[in-house]
N, C-alpha and C positions, 0 to 999 in steps of 0.2 A: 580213324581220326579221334584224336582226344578229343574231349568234351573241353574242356576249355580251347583247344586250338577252335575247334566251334565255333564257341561263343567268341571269342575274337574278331572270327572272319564275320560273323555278322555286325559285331560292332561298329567296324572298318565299314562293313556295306552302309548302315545306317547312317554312320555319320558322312559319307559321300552324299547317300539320297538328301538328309538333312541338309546340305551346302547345296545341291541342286536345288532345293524347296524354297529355301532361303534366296537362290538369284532368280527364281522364275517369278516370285512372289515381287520383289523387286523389280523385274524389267519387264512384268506387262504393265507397272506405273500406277498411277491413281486415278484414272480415267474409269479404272472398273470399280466398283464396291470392294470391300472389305466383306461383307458377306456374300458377294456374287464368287469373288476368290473363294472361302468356305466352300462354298457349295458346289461348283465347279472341284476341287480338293479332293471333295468326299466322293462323289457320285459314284465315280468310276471304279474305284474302293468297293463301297458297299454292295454295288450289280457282281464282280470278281467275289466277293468274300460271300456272297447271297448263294454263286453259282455253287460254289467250292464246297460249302455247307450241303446243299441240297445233294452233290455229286456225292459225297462221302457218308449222305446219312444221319449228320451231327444236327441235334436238335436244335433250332436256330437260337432259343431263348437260354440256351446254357444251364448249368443245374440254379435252382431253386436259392440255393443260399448265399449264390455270391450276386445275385440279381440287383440286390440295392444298390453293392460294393462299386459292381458297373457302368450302371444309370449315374451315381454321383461323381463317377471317373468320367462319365461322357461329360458333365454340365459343368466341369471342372474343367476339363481339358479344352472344353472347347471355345473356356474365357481367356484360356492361356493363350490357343490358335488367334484370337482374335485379336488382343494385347501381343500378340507376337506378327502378326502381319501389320499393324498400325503402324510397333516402332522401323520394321524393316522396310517398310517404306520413306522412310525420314532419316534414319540416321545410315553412317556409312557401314556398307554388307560388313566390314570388317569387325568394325563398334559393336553392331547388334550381333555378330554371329560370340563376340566373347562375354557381355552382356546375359543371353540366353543362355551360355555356358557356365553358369554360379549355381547350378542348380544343388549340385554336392553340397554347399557350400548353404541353401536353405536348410534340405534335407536334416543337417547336423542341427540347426540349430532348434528345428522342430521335431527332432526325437529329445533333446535338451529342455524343451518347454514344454514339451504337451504328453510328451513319451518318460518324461523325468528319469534318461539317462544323462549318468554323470558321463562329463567331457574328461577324456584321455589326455596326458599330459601332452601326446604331438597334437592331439585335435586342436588344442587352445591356441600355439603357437600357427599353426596351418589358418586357422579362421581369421586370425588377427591379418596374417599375411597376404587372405584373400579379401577379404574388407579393405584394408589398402591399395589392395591394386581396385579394384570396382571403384575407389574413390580416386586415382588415377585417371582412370579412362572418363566417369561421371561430371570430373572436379566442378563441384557444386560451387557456384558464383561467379564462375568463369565460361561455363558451358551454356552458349542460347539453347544446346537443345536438351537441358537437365530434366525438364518433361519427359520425352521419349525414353529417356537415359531410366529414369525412375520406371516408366513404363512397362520397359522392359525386365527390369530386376522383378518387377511384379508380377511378368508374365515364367520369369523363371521361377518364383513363387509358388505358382498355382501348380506350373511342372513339374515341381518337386512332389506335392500332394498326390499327382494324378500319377506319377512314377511309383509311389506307395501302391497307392492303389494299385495297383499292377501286379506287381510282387504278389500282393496279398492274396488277389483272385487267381497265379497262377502255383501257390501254394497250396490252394485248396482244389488244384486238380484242373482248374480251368480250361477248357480248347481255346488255344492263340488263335483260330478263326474268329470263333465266338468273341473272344474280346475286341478282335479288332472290328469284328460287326459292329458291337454296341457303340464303340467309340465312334466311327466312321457314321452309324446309323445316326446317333443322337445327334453327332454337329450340322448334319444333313438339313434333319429335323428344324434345328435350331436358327440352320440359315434361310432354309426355304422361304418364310413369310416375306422375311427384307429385300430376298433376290426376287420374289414378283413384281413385289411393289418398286423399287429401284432396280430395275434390271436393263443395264446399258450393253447393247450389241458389241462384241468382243468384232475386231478387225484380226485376217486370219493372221497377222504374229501375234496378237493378244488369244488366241485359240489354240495356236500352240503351245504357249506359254501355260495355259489353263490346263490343258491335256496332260503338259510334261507334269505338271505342279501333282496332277491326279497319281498318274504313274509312278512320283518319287514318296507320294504319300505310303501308297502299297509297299512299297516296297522295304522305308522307314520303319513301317507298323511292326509288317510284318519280322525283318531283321530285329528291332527292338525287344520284342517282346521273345523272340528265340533265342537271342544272345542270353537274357536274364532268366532262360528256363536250363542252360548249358553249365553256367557256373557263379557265385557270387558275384558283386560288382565289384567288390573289391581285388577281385582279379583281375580284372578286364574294363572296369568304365572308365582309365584313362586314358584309354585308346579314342574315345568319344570326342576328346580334344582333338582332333585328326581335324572336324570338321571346319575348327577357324583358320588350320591353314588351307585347307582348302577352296574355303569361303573367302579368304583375303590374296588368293592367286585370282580366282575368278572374279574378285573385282577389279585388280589389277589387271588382267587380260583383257576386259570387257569394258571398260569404260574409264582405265587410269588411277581408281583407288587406288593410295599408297595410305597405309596405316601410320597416323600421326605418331611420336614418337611417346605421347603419353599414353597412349591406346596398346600401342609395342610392350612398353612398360608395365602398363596392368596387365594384358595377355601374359605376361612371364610370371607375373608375380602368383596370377590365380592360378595355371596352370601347377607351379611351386607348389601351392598350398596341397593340392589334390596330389602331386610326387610325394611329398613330405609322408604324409597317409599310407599312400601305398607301397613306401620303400619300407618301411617297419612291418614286417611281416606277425609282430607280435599282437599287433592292432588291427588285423586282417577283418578279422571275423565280428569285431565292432564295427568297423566302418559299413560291414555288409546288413547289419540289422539295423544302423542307423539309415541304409540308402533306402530300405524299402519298408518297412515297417510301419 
């Protein structure tokens, strides 16, 4: 199997596990914490990736020089996880599953500021066209829930950074165990003080819901970070888009979301912005050092 057929197939997984994460997160409700979810999330994650490590040999702290790269990937990542569980409980699975899907769409803009590459003549057009549609689904003055709506673009924010970081640490050789140790480990970390202190007993569909929430994380991690070790992204991360139709059947199935027609309209238009990108094959290899770098 080709390497990018590969990296495909785990993309496709990912963004599946992603839409399961996205409705378990949502249908065990707000009765639990926001960090009891976290922590729950992780757990079952880091005991698996602890075991796998120790089976294999792989020294659990990874080499030396991407140590910091990781730690600030975990405390990064796991303000996004938190900012990402808030708004998907508030706004409708379909709004936040596209929402969290602008991440490309930071990415560009923070190799452009901070990375000072110059924008590609379809990048400018692409970005314009994805700003729009985000301002579609958002429409600020109109929308009671423009909080969450911001919320969320913040949490794909932070994801775009922590996607960097990724890249970076698995250019420099990194074990996909190891990375997803640290991430897995540090939100652990991170939640554990809030889920003793507020820790409200789960009823057993709110323990399913936690369980499956664990199992789609592994699996995400894992996929995520194999598909980016297979081929560019600009091969293959518009296939990631999979997950808001997925996420918008499953609300539809599940409880009657229907995506409002401006929601519809920004999901085509952001999507567009990310085609546009990746059908110019001349722009390829920009858009891949703008995704991760």
């Amino acid at each position: 199997m080709k390497n990018k057929t590969k990296s495909l197939l785990y993309i496709i997984l990912d963004s599946l596990a992603v839409a399961g994460m996205l409705f378990f997160v949502k249908d065990i409700g707000r009765d639990i914490p926001i960090f009891e979810k976290i922590f729950f999330k992780n757990i079952l994650c880091v005991i698996v990736v602890f075991l796998l490590l120790k089976i294999k040999k792989i020294p659990i702290l990874g080499s030396r020089k991407n140590r910091k790269a990781m730690i600030l990937r975990g405390f990064v990542g796991g303000m996004a996880v938190y900012l990402q569980f808030y708004t998907v409980s508030l706004l409708k699975l379909s709004d936040s599953a596209v929402l969290l899907k602008t991440v490309p769409f930071f990415i560009t803009i923070i190799a452009c500021l901070f990375l000072k590459e110059k924008l590609t003549p379809i990048q400018i057009p692409a970005l314009i066209i994805s700003f729009v549609g985000v301002l579609f689904i958002v429409r600020p003055g109109y929308n009671i829930q423009l909080v969450p709506s911001m919320i969320a673009l913040l949490s794909a924010f932070l994801a775009a950074i922590s996607y960097s970081i990724v890249k970076h640490v698995k250019n420099n050789n990194e074990n996909t165990l190891v990375v997803i140790f640290y991430f897995t480990g540090i939100n652990l970390l991170f939640s554990l003080p809030m889920t003793v202190m507020d820790y409200h007993a789960p009823d057993p569909h709110q323990l399913f819901d936690l369980i499956s929430l664990g199992i789609c994380l592994f699996i995400g991690q894992f996929a995520l970070t194999k598909a980016y070790e297979y081929a560019p992204a600009s091969e293959v991360s518009i296939y990631s888009y999979f997950t808001v139709l997925v996420a918008s059947l499953i609300a539809f199935a599940v409880w009657g979301e229907v995506p409002n027609k401006f929601t519809a309209i920004g999901a085509v238009l952001i999507i567009l912005s990310s085609c546009l990108i990746y059908k110019f094959n001349g722009f390829k290899k920009k858009m891949a050092v703008s995704y991760y770098n």
